[in-house]
N, C-alpha and C positions, 0 to 999 in steps of 0.2 A: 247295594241295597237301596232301594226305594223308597222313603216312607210318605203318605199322603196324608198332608195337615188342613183342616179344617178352613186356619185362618192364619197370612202371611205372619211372620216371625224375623223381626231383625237378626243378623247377621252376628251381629253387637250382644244382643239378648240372649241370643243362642249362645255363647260365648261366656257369659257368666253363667249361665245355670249350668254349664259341665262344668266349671273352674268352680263352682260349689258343691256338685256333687261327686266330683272326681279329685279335688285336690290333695288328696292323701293318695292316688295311684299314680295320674296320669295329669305330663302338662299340659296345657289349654293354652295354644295361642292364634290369634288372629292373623290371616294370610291375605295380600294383595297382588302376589305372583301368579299369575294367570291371567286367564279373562275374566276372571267372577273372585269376589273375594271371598271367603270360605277359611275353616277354622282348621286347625292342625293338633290331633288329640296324639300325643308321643307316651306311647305304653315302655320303650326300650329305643337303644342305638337303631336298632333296626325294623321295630315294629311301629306303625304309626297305621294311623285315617285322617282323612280329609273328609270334614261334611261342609256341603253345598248346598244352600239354599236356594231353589228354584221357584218358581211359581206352583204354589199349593203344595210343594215334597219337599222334604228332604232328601238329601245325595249322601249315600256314607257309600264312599271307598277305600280298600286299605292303602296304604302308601308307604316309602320311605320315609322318616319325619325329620331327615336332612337332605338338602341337597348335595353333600359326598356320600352321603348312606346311598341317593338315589343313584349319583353317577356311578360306586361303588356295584352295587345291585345291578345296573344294566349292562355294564360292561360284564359281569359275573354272566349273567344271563347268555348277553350274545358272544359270550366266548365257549359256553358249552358246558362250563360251571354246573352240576346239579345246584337246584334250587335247595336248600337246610329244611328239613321236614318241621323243625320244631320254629322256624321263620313263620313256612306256611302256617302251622298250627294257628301262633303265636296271635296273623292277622285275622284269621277267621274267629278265634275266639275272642280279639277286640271286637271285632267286626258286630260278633251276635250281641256281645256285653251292652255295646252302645246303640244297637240296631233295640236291643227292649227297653230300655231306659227310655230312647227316642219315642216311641212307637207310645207306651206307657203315657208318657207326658202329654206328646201333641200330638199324635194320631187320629184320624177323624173318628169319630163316632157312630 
C-alpha cells in the first residue's frame, strides 16, 4: 500500500507516533537492514509490516517481523507448504489497520 503525504516525514518521527498510538497492540521498532531504513510494526510471531518512507509516500508492506519467522516462512513457501489462511488474514488486516491511521494522519489533502 501507497500512501501520498503532502510533506516529507522523518523516519524517526514516524516511529514514535505509532509507538504512541499502537503501544498497547503492536511493537514499533526502527530498521536499518535493507537499502532504506524503515520501521518494523510486529502485530504476532508471524504477522508484521514494514513502512518506508519514500519521497512524498509512504510504503506499508506486510512482512515476517523476524528474520527466522522470515526464513521460516520462505522456506514454507518454496517447499510447497500452503500458506495459514488466518497468517494471510492476519497481514491484510494489519495492513488496512495501519494503511487508515496512516492515510488519516499524513495523507495529502
Amino acid at each position: 500500500m501507497r500512501i501520498p503525504v503532502s510533506d516529507s516525514i522523518a523516519t524517526k518521527e514516524l516511529l514514535g507516533t505509532l509507538k504512541r498510538k499502537y503501544a498497547n497492540r503492536y511493537s514499533c521498532r526502527y530498521s536499518e537492514f535493507g537499502l532504506e531504513p524503515s520501521i518494523i510494526i510486529r502485530k504476532s510471531t508471524w504477522v508484521g509490516a514494514q513502512t518506508t518512507i519514500r519521497e512524498k509516500e509512504i510504503e506499508l508492506d506486510f512482512t515476517f517481523p523476524t528474520i527466522a519467522t522470515s526464513l521460516a516462512g520462505t522456506v514454507a513457501f518454496y517447499s510447497g507448504i500452503a500458506a495459514i489462511p488466518s497468517v494471510i488474514n492476519s497481514w491484510f488486516a494489519l495492513e488496512k489497520d495501519l494503511g487508515r491511521f496512516l492515510t488519516r494522519k499524513y495523507a495529502q489533502q
